[in-house]
C-alpha positions as CSV (number, residue, x, y, z in Angstrom):
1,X,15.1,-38.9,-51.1
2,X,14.8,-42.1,-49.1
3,X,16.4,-44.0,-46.3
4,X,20.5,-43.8,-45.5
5,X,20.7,-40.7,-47.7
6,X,17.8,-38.4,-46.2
7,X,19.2,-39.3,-42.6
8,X,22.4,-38.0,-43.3
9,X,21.1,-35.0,-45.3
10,X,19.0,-34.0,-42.1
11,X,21.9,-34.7,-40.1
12,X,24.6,-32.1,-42.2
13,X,21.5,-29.1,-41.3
14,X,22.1,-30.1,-38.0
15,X,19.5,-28.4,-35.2
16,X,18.6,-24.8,-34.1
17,X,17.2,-23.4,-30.4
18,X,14.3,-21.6,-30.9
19,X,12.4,-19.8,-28.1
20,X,8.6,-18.7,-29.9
21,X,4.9,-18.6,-29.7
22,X,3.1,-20.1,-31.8
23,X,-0.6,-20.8,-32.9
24,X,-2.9,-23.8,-33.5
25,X,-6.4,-24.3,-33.8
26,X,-8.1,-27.4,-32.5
27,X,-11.3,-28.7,-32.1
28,X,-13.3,-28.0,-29.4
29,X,-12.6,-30.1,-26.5
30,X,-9.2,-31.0,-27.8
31,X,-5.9,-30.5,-25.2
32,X,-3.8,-28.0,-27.3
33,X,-0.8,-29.9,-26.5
34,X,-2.2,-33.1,-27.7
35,X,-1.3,-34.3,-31.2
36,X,-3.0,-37.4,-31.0
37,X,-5.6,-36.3,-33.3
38,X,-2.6,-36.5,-36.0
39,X,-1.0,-39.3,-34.9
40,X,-4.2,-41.2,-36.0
41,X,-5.3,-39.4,-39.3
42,X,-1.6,-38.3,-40.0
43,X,-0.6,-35.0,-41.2
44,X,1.7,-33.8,-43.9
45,X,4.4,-34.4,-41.9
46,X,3.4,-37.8,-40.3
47,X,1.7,-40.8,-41.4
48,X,-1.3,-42.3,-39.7
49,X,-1.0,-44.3,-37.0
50,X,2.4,-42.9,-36.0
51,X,3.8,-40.5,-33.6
52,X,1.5,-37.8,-32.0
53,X,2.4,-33.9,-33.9
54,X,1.4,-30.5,-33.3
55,X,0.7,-28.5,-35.8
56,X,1.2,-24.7,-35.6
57,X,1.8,-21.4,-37.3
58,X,3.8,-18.8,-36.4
59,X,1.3,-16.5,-36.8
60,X,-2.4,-16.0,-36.1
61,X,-2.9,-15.3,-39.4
62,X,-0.9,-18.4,-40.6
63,X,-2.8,-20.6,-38.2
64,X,-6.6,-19.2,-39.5
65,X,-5.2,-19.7,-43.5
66,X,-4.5,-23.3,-42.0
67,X,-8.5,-24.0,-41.1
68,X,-9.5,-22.5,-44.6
69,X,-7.0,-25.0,-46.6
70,X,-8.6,-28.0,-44.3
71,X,-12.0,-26.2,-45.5
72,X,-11.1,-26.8,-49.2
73,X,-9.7,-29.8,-48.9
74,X,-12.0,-31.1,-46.6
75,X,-15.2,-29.5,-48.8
76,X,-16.8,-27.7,-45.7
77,X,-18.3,-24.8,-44.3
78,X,-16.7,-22.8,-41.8
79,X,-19.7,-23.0,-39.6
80,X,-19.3,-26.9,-39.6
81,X,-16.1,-26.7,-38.6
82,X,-16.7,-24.1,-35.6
83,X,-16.6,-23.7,-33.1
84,X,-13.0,-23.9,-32.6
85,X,-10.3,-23.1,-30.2
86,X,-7.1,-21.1,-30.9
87,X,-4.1,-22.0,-28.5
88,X,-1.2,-19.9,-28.1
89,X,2.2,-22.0,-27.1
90,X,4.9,-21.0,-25.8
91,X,8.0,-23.0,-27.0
92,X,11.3,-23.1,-26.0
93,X,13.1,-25.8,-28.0
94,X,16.5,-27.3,-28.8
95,X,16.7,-29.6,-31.6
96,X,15.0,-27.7,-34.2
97,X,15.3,-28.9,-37.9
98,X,14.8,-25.6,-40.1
99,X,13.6,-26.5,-43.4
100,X,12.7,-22.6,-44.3
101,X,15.3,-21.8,-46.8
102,X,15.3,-23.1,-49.9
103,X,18.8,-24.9,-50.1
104,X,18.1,-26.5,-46.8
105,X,14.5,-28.4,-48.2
106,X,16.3,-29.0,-51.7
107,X,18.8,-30.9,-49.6
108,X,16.2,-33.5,-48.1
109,X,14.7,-33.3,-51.6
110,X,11.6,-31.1,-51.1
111,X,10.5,-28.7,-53.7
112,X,8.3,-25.7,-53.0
113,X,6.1,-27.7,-55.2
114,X,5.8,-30.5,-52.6
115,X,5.1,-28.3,-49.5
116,X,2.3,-27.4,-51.4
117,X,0.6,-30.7,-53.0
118,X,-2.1,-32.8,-51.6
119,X,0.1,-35.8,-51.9
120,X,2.4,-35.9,-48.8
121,X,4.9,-38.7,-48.9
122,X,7.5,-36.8,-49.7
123,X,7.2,-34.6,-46.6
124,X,5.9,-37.5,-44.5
125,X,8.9,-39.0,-45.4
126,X,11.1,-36.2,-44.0
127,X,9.1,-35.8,-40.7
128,X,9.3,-39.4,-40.2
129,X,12.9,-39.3,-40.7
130,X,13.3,-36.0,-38.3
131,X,11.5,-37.8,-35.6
132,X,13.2,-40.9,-35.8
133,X,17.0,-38.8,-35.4
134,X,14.9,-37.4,-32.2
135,X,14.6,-33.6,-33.9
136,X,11.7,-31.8,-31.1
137,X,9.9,-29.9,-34.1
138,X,10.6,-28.9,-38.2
139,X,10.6,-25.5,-38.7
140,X,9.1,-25.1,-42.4
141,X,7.0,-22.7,-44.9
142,X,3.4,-23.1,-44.9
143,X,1.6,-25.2,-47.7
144,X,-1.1,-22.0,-47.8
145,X,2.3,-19.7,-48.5
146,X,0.9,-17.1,-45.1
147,X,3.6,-17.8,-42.5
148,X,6.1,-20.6,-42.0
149,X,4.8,-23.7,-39.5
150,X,6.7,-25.4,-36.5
151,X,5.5,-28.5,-36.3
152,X,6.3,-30.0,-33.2
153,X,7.0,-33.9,-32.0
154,X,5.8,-33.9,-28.4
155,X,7.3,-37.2,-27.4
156,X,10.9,-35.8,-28.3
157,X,10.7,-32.9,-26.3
158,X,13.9,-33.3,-24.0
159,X,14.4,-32.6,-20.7
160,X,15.5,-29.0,-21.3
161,X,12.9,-28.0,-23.8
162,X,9.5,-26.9,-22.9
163,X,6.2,-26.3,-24.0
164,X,3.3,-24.3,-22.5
165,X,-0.5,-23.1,-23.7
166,X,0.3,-19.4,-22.5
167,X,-3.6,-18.3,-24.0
168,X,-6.5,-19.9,-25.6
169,X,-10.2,-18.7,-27.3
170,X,-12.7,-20.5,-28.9
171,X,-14.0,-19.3,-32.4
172,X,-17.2,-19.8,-32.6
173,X,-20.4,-18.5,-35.0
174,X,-21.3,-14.6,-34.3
175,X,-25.3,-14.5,-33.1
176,X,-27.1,-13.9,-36.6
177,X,-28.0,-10.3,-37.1
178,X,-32.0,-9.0,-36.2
């Protein structure tokens, strides 16, 4: 689904509040609350060179299923992708599109099929479209199939929405055994 037609489709859902945590991991170094990262490499749910996105999981476990599908698709190791941090966020949004039930993604013409592909414009097409009606975050199932994701848009947060790192730990190699 394209253009006039997937604007109006995300418009019908309309928007949800949600008050959650939520998980990430990030490189090392990296401000949890920065989504610059994606805005230049792009994401499933942006294009490069676009708007900044966080990525997260509603879950811990969600979020650490996330770093093994970048291991596979990326074709490393865990221990060249550690160390890494995990943030916790606190978010308190209001314009929340929820794309978790299955009527509500068939109606911007996603398939399961699609959340789970390598090829992404048809879920880069729907984020763009969600940020461009100002929609803070999507709330949708994870392409690993472990928890569902918010993925946030951090420069439509409005005024009355919030985010916050509430905790954060770095992952990194255990000491080999003696």
């Amino acid at each position: 689904m394209r253009g006039k037609r997937l604007y109006d489709a995300i418009d019908r859902l309309g928007a949800i509040d949600i008050t959650i945590q939520v998980f990430r991991h990030i490189s090392e170094g990296r401000d949890c609350l920065s989504g610059e990262g994606a805005r230049r490499f792009g994401g499933r749910w942006n294009l490069p060179d676009s708007f900044p996105t966080l990525y997260t999981s509603l879950t811990l476990e969600g979020a650490v299923a996330e770093l093994a599908r970048l291991m596979r698709r990326q074709r490393r190791t865990l221990d060249e992708l550690l160390p890494r941090r995990i943030c916790e966020i606190s978010a308190d949004l209001t314009r929340v599109l929820d794309l978790t039930a299955p009527a509500a993604r068939a109606s911007v013409g996603l398939s399961d099929a699609a959340l789970r592909r390598d090829s992404l414009a048809s879920c880069q097409r729907v984020g763009q479209a969600a940020h461009q009606l100002g929609l803070e975050a999507i709330l949708v199932p994870s392409a690993t199939a472990i928890s569902d994701n918010l993925v946030i848009f951090p420069l439509s947060i409005l005024p009355e929405s919030s985010l916050a790192v509430s905790l954060t730990y770095t992952w990194s190699i255990p000491p080999p055994s003696a």
